[in-house]
C-alpha positions in Angstrom: -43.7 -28.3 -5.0 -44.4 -30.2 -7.9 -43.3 -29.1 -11.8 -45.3 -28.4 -14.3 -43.8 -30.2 -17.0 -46.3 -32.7 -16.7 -48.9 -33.2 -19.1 -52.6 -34.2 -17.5 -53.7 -37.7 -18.8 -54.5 -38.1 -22.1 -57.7 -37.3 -23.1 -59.7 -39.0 -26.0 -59.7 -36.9 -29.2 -58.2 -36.1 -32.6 -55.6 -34.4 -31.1 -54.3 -37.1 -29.2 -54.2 -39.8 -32.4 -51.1 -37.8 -33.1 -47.9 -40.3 -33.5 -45.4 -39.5 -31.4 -42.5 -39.4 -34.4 -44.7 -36.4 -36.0 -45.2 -35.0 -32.9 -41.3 -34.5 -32.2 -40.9 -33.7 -36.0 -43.4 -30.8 -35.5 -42.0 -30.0 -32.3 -38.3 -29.9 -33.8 -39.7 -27.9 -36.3 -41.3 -24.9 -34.8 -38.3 -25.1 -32.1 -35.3 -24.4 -35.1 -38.0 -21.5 -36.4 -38.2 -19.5 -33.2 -34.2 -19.9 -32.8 -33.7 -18.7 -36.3 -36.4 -15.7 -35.9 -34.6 -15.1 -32.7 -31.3 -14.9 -33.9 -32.4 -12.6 -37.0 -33.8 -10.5 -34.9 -31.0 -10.1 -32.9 -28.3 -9.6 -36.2 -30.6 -7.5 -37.6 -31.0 -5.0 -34.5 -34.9 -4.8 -33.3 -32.9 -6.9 -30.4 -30.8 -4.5 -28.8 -30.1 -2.8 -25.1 -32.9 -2.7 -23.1 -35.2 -4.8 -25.7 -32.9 -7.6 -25.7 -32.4 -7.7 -21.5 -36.1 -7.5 -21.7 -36.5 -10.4 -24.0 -34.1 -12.7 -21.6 -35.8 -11.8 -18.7 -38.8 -12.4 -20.3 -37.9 -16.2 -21.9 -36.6 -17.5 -18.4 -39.9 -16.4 -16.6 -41.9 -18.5 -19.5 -40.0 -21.8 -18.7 -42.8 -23.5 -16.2 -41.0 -24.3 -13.3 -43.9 -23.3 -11.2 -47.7 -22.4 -11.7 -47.3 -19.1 -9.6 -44.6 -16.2 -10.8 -43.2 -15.4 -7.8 -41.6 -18.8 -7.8 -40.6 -18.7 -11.1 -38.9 -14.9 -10.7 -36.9 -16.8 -7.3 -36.4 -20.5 -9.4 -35.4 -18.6 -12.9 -33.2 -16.5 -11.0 -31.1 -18.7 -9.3 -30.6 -20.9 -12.0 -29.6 -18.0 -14.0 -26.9 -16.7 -11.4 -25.6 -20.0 -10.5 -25.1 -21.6 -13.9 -24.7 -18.9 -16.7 -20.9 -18.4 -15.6 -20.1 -22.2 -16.6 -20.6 -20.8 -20.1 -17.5 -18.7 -18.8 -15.2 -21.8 -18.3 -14.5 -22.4 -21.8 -13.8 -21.0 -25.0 -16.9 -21.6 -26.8 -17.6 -21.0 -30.5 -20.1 -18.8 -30.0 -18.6 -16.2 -33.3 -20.6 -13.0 -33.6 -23.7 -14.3 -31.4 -22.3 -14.2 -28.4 -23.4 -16.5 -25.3 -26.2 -14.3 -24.4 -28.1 -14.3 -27.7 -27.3 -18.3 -28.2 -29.1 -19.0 -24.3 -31.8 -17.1 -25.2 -32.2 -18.5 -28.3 -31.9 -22.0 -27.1 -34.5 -21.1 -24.0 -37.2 -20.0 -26.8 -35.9 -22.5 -29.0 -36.3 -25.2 -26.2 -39.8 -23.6 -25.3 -40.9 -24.0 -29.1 -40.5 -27.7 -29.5 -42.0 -28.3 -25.7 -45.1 -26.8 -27.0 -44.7 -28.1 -30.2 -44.1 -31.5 -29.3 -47.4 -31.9 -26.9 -50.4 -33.9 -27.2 -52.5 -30.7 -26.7 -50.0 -27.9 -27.9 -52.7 -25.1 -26.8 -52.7 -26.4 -23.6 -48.5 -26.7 -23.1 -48.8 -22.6 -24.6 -51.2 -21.8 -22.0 -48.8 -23.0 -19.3 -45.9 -20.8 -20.0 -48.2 -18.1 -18.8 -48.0 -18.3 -14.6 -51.4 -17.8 -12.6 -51.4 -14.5 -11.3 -52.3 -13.3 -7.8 -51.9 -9.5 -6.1 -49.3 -10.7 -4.0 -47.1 -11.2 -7.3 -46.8 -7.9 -8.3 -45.3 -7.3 -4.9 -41.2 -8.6 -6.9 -41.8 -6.3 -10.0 -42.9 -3.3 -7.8 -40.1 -3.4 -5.6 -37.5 -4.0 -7.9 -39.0 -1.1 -9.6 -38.3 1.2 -6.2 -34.6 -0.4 -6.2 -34.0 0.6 -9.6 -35.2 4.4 -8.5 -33.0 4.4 -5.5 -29.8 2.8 -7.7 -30.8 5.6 -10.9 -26.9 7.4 -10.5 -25.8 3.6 -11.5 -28.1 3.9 -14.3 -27.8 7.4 -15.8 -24.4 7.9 -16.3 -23.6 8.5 -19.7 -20.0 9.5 -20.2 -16.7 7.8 -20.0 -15.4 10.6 -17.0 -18.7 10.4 -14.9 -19.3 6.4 -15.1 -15.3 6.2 -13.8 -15.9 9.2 -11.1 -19.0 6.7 -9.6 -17.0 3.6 -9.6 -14.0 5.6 -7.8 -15.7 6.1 -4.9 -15.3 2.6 -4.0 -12.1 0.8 -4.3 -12.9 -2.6 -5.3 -15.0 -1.3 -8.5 -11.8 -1.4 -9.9 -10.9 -4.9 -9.4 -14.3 -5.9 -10.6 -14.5 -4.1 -13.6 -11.0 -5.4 -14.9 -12.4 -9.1 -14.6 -15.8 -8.3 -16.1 -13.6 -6.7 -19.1 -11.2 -9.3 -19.5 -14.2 -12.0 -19.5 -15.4 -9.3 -22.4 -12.2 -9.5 -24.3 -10.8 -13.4 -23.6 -14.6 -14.7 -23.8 -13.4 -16.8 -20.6 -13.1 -16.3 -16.9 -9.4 -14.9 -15.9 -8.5 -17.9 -14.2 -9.1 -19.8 -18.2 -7.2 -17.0 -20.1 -4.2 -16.6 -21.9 -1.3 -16.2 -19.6 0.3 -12.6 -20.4 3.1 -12.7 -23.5 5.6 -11.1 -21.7 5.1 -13.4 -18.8 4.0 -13.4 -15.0 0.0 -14.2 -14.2 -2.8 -11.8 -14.2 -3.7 -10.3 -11.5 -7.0 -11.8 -11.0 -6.3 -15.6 -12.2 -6.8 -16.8 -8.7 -10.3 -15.3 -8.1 -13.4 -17.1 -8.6 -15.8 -15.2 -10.9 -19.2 -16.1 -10.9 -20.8 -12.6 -10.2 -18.2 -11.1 -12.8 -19.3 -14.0 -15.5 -23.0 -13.2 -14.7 -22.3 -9.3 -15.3 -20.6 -9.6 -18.2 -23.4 -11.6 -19.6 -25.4 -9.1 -19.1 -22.8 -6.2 -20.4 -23.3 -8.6 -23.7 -26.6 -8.7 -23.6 -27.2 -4.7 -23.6 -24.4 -4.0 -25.8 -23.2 -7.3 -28.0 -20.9 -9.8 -27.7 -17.9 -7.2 -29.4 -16.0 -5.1 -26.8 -16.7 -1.2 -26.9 -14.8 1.5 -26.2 -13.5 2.3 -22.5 -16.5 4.9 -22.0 -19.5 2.4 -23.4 -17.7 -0.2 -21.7 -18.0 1.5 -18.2 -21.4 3.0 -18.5 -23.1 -0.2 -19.3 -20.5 -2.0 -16.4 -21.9 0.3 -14.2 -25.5 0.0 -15.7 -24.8 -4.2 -15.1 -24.1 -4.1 -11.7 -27.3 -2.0 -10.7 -29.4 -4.8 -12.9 -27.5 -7.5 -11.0 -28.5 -5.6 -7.9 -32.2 -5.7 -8.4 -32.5 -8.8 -9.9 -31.3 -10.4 -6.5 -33.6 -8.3 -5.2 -36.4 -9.0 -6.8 -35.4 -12.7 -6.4 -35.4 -12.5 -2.7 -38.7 -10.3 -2.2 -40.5 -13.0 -4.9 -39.4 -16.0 -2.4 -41.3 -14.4 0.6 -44.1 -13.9 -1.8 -44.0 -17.4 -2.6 -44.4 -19.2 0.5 -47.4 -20.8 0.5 -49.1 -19.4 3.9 -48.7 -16.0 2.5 -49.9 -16.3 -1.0 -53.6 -14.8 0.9 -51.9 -12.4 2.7 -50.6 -9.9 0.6 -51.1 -7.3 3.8 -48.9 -9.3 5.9 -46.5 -9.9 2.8 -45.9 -6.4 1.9 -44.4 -5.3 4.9 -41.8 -8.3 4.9 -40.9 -7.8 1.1 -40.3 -3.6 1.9 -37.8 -4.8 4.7 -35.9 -7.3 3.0 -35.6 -4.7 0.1 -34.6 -1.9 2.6 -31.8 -4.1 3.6 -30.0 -4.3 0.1 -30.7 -0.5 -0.8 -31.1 1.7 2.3 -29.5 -0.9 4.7 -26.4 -2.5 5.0 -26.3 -4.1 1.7 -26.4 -0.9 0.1 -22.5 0.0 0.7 -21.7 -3.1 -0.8 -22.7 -1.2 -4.4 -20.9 1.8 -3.4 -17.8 0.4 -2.2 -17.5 -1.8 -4.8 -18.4 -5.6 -3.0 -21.6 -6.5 -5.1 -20.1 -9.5 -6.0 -20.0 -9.8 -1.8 -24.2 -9.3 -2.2 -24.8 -11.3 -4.6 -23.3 -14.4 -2.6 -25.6 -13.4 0.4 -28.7 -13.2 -1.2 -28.1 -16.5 -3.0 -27.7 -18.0 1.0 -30.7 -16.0 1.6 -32.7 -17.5 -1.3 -31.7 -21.5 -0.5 -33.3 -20.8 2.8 -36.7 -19.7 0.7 -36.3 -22.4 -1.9 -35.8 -25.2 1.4 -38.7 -24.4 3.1 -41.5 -24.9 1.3 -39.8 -27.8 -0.9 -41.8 -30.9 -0.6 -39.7 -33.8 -2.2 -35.7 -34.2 -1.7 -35.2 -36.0 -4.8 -36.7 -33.1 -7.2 -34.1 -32.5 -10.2 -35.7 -29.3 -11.0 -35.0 -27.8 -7.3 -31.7 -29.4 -7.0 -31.1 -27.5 -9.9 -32.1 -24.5 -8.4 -30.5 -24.8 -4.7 -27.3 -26.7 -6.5 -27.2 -23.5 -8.4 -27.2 -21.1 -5.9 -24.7 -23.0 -4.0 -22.3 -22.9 -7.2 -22.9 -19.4 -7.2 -21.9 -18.9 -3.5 -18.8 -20.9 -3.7 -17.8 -18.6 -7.0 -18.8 -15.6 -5.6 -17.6 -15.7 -1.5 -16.4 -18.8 -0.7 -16.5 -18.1 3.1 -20.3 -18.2 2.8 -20.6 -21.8 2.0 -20.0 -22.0 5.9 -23.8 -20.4 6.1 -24.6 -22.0 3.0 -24.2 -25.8 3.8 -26.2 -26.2 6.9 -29.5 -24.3 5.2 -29.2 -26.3 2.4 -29.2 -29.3 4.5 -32.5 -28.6 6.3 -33.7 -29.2 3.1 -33.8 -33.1 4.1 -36.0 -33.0 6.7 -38.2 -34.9 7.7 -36.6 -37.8 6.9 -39.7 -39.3 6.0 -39.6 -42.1 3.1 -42.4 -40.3 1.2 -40.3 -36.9 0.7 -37.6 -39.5 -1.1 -39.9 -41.8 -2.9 -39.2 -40.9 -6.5 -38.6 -43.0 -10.2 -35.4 -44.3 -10.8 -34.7 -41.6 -13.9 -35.2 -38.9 -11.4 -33.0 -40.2 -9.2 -29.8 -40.9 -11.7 -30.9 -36.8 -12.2 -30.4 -35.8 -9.3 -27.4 -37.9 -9.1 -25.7 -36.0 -11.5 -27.1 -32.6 -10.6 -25.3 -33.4 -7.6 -22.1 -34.8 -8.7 -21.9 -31.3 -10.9 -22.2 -28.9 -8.0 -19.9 -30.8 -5.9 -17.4 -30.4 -9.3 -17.9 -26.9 -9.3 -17.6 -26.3 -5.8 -14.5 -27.9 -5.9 -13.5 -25.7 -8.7 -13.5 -22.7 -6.7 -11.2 -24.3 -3.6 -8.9 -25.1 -6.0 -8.9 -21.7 -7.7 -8.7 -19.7 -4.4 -6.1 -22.9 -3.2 -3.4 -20.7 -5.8 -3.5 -17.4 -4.0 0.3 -16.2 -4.1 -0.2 -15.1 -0.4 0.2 -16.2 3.4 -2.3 -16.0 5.4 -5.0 -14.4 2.9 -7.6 -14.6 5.5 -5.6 -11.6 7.6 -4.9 -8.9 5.0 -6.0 -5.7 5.6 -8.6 -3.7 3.6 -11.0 -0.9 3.8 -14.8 -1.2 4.1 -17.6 0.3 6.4 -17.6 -1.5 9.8 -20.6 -3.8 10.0 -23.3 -2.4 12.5 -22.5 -5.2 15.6 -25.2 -3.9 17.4 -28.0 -4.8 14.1 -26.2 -8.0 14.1 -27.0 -8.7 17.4 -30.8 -8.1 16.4 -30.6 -10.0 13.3 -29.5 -13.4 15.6 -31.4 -12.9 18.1 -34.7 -11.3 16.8 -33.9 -15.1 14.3 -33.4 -17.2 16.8 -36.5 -15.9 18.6 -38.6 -16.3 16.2 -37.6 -20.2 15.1 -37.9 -20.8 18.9 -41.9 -19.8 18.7 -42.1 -21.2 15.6 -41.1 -24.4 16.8 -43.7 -24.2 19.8 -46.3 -24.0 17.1 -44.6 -27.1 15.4 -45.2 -29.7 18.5 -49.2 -28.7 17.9 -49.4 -29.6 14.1 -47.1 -32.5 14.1 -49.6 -34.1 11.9 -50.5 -32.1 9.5 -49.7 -31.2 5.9 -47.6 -28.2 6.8 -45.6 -30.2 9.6 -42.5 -30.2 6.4 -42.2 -26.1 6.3 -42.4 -25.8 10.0 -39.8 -28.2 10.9 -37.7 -26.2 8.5 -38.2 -23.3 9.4 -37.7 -24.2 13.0 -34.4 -25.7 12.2 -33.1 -22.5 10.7 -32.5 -21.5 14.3 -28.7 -23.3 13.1 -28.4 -20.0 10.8 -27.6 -18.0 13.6 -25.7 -20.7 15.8 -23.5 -21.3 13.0 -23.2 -18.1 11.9 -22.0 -16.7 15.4 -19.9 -19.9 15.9 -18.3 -19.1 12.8 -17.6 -15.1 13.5 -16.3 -15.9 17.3 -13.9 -19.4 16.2 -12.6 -16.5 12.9 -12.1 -13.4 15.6 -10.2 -16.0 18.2 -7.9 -17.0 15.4 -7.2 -13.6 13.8 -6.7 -11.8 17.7 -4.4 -14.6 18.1 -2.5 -14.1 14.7 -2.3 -9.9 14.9 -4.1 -8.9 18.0 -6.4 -7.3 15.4 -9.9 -7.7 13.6 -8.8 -7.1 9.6 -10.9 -7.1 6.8 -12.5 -10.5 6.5 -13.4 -10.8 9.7 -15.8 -7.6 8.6 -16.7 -9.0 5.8 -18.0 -11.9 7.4 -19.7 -10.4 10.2 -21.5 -7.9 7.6 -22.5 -11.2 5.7 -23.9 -12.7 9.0 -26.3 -9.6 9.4 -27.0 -9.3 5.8 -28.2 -13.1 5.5 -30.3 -13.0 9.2 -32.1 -9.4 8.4 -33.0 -11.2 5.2 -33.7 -15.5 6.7 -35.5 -13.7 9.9 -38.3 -12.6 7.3 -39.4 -16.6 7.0 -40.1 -17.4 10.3 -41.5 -14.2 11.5 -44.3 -14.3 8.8 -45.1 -17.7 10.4 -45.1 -16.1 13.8 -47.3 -13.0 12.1 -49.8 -15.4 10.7 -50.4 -17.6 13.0 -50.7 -14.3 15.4 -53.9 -13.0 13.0 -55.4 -16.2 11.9 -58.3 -15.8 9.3 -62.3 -15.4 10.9 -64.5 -17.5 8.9 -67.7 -17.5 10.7 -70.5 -14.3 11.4 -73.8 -13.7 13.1 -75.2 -13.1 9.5 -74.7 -11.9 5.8 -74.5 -8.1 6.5 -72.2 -8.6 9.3 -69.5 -10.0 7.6 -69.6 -7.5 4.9 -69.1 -4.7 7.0 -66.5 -6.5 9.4 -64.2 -7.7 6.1 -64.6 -4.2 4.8 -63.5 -3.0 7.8 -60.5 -5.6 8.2 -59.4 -5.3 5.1 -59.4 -1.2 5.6 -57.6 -1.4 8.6 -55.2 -4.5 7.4 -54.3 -1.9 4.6 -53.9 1.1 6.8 -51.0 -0.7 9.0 -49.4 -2.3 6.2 -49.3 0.7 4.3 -47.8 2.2 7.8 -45.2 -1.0 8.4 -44.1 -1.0 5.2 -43.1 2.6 5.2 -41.4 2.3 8.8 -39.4 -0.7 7.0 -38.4 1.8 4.4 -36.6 3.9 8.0 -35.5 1.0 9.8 -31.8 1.5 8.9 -32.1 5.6 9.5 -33.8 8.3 7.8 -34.3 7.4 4.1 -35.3 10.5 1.8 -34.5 12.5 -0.9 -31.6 14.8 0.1 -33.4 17.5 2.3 -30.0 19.0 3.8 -31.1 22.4 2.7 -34.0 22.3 5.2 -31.9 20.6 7.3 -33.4 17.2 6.7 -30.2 15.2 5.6 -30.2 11.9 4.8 -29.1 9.0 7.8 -29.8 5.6 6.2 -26.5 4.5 4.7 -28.1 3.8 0.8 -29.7 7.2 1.1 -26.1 8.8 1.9 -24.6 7.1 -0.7 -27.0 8.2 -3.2 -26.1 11.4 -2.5 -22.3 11.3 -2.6 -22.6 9.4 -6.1 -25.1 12.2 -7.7 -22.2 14.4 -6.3 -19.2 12.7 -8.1 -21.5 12.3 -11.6 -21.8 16.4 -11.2 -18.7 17.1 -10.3 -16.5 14.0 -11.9 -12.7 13.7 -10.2 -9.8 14.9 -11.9 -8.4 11.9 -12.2 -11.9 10.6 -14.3 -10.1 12.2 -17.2 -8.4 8.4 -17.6 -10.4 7.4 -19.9 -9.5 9.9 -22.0 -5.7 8.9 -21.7 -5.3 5.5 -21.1 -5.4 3.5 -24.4 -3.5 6.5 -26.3 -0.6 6.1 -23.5 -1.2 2.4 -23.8 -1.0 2.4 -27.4 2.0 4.7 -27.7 3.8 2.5 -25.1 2.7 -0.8 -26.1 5.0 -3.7 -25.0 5.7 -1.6 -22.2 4.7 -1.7 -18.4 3.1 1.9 -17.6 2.9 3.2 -14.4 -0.1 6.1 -14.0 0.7 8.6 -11.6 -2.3 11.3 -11.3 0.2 14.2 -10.4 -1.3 16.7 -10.4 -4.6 16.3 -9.0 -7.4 17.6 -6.8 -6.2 14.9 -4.5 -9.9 13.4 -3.6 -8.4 9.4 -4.7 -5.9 7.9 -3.8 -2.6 7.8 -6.3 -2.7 3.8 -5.9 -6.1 3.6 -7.0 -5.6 5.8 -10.3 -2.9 3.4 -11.1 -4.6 0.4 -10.5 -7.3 1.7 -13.0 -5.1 2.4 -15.5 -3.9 -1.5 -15.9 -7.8 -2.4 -15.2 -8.8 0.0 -18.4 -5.9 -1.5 -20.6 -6.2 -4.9 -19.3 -2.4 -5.0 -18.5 -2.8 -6.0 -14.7 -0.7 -8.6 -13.5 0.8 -9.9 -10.2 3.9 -8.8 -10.2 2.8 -5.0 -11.5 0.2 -4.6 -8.9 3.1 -5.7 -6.2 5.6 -2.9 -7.7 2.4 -0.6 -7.6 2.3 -0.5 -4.0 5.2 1.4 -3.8 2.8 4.7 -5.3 2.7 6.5 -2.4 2.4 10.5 -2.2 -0.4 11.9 -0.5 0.8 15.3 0.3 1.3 15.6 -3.7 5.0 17.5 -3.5 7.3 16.8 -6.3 9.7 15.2 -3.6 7.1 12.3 -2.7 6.1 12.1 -6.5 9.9 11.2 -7.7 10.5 9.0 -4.9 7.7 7.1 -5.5 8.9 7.0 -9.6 12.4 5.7 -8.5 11.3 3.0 -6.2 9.2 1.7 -9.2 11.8 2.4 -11.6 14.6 0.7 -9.6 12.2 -2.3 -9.5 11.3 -2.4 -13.2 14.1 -0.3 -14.8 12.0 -1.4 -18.5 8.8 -0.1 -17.1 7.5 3.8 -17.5 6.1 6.8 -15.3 3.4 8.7 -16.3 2.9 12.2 -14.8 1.3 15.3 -16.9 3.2 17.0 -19.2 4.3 20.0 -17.6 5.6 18.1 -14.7 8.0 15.5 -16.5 10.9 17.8 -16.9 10.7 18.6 -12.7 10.2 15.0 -12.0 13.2 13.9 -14.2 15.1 16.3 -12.1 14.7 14.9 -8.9 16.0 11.6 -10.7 19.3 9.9 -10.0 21.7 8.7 -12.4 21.1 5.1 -11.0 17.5 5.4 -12.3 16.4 6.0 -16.3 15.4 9.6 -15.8 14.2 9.5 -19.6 11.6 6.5 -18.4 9.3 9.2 -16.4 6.6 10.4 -19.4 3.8 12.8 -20.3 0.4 11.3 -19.9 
């Protein structure tokens, strides 16, 4: 699909008489203004929270990249995800602004002197504003719905409740501490400061493109300057909801935008509500909960290349290499692993291999060039990143997650494969027409799921043959698969759907077809109001929480919702961190601390509290996390708490142990004389 940073031809008139050096110099002019007012704005406050995330959102859906807004919510969004964490990379000087405020100043800056700088300025202004159609409320409305189903993300408003939610998951904790230390370093982990007293952080090995995206965000809501621990969580765990509907949003605007269902908003609805369900009711919900959203966000980026392939008429396009280049940066910063699913959609983007679909001018082409060159810099960026894990073997440590649903998977390949196979049938009947292009594509996405089960059986015969056991990223993996299938299988099944109920054009008369398109488009309603709220249940019962007239929740995103209105209400003990770290970091400064919640109600795990305590005081490196696994007592008896203390303290004699006041004096007590008994201390 064609830009729309064309200009029609020029037509005579006194507009056009304009010389082109005045045109730029008014274009330049009116640019610099907007920046300035935009900047202003922002020192001066009316730019602020919600306003300000508003405004951004706002600025990238004006940049013309397409005539229709559902393309521009999926082409604005994937630029958005896959290049904003390049302004991660390096130490810009970006002062008191901030990144956020200087993008968004240079997007309406940039948009300014575009409109400025026409021929027919009025004209160039009434093109930032997309043609609307029903079917293009369908994004807005639905990430509306996720944003009602994620509200326990949203609402918390203290320091003790925000870290009670993101306890629930393990890997929150990780993913905060990068988010913060992009906050405070104003780089990516892997580009900070190495630690004074020595070692490597903990996370300098990590590719970080979801945490550079959400810590854009974090800026955006709350300023470039870091907060304290409880505004710093609230709006971390405020981020990662946004992140979460955005890619929804992105994903459900892509179906909206293919072209054979731009007049079939009945047929569309249905198919948006699904791939919706999937991230918030589905099995993309746990990913939120359990703290892998960085895990999501990589699969709905695969997800959206398949939607920005399809329907993409010329190879050569800089603006959609952009966009796909983009998302594939994203991936391979995100979850590497994915670029395995990743690669082959992207390269059904080339077919057919027809000469017109290549046929461009030589400036586009040194474009595209470069766009390319860029993406295949930043994807090898994140192999050599990942290249410096510390560890053997990485692909067979263990971890915790829910088990992927093998038997959905099975649907997901099969119900896609099935449907590319009829959509190719179609194909050999309208080899000649205009919509051959999509139909080959999507025919050839029947590779998704060949690759994708290829993939999951050649991983499982190599880890059974390492350990005789299926670990952790073999879970992940197989999740991803379903994930990205539930979500690809939408494209060719609208084909199938479509060509199924083709559109009745002819009647005996007048009055007829009045009554029988009222009566279509009654009954069309009726069953996609009744498909759309069955793909709402697919993944079990999805409901408020009805337990009390024995109703309870099935789905997994409705279940979760109800365990993290639980832990806001009733926050764990061990919430009270926040309240404790930076004093005990402060008071101890210099000093290693180790965090031991003893006592406690017991309801998280000893390891975890500790890891959050070098997360909140951004003192997590390598070597303390290793001489943190040796926290280990979960039947909570002083004996189990002092062994664990002298393990640590006989690996790091210059470190401390924190345990509550009233318990230091019994711990010390259990302490040998090899150990420094004066080295265990009151939180």
């Amino acid at each position: 699909m064609a830009t729309t940073f064309d200009e029609s031809p020029a037509i005579s008139g006194p507009g056009n008489q304009t010389p082109r050096w005045m045109r730029l110099a008014r274009g330049s002019i009116v640019g610099l203004a907007l920046a300035l007012l935009l900047v202003l704005a922002r020192e001066s406050g009316l730019l602020e929270g919600n306003v300000m995330f508003g405004a951004f959102a706002l600025a990238v859906l004006a940049i013309p990249t397409s005539r229709q807004l559902s393309r521009r919510v999926l082409l604005g969004t994937c630029l958005a995800f896959g290049w904003i964490p390049l302004l991660w990379w390096w130490p810009l000087p970006v002062g008191d602004l901030g990144r956020g405020t200087l993008l968004l100043a240079l997007m309406v800056g940039g948009l300014g002197g575009w409109v400025g700088a026409g021929r027919r300025p009025w004209l160039r202004c009434a093109r930032l504003v997309p043609r609307l159609a029903l079917i293009d409320t369908f994004p807005f409305v639905l990430a509306a719905f996720s944003a009602v189903v994620l509200h326990p993300w949203l609402r918390a408003k203290s320091g003790t409740a925000a870290l009670s939610l993101l306890m629930g998951g393990w890997d929150h904790v990780s993913h905060f501490s990068m988010v913060y230390m992009i906050r405070q370093g104003g780089v990516t982990v892997d580009m900070a400061t190495s630690p004074e007293s020595g070692g490597a952080w903990q996370f300098s090995v990590y590719p970080q493109s979801f945490h550079a995206v959400t810590a854009t965000i974090v800026e955006l809501l709350t300023g470039p300057r870091v907060g304290d621990l409880t505004t710093e969580l609230n709006v971390f765990c405020q981020a990662i909801a946004i992140v979460t509907v955005c890619f929804v949003a992105m994903l459900v605007a892509g179906i909206c935008a293919l072209p054979l269902l731009r007049r079939r908003p009945a047929i569309a609805l249905p198919l948006c509500t699904f791939v919706t369900a999937v991230f918030i009711f589905g099995p993309g919900s746990n990913a939120i909960n359990e703290g892998f959203v960085n895990f999501s966000f990589a699969c709905a980026l695969v997800a959206a290349i398949a939607l920005l392939v399809v329907p993409m008429a010329r190879v050569l396009s800089p603006l959609h290499l952009a966009v796909t280049g983009g998302a594939v940066v994203g991936i391979a910063n995100g979850w590497i692993l994915l670029l395995v699913l990743a690669a082959p959609v992207a390269l059904i983007g080339l077919y057919p291999l027809s000469r017109n679909r290549w046929s461009t001018s030589r400036g586009r082409t040194l474009v595209s060039g470069v766009i390319i060159a860029i993406v295949f810099a930043c994807v090898v960026r994140a192999a050599v990143v990942v290249s410096y894990i510390p560890v053997d073997n990485v692909l067979l440590l263990q971890g915790g997650m829910t088990p992927p649903n093998i038997g959905l998977t099975l649907v997901a390949v099969f119900g896609c494969l099935a449907s590319c196979i009829v959509v190719g049938m179609r194909f050999s009947r309208v080899s000649r027409c205009r919509t051959s292009g999509p139909i080959l594509r999507v025919r050839l996405l029947v590779v998704l799921p060949l690759v994708g089960m290829l993939g999951a059986v050649c991983f499982a015969a190599w880890q059974l043959s390492q350990g005789r056991i299926l670990t952790y990223y073999f879970m992940k993996y197989i999740t991803g698969v379903e994930i990205i299938l539930l979500v690809v299988m939408m494209i060719p099944l609208a084909y199938v759907v479509t060509h199924w109920m083709p559109t009745q054009r002819s009647f005996e008369n007048r009055n007829s077809a009045v009554r029988r398109r009222v009566g279509r488009v009654a009954s069309a309603s009726v069953c996609s109001f009744a498909l759309v709220v069955s793909a709402t249940q697919v993944f079990g019962f999805a409901a408020p929480d009805l337990t009390a007239i024995k109703l309870p929740p099935t789905a997994p995103g409705a279940l979760n919702r109800v365990s993290q209105n639980a832990r806001i209400a009733d926050p764990f003990t061990e919430s009270n961190l926040v309240e404790k770290a930076s004093r005990l970091n402060q008071q101890y400064s210099g000093h290693t601390v180790f965090f031991f919640s003893f006592p406690s109600d017991r309801r998280v795990h000893p390891g975890l509290v500790a890891q959050w305590y070098f997360s909140l005081t951004s003192t997590w490196k390598g070597t303390n996390n290793e001489v943190a696994g040796n926290i280990d007592f979960l039947d909570y008896t002083p004996a189990e708490v002092a062994s664990s203390a002298r393990r640590i303290l006989t690996a790091r004699p210059d470190a401390y142990v924190a345990v509550a006041a009233d318990q230091v004096g019994l711990i010390r007590g259990w302490m040998p004389s090899s150990v420094p008994a004066d080295h265990v201390v009151a939180w």
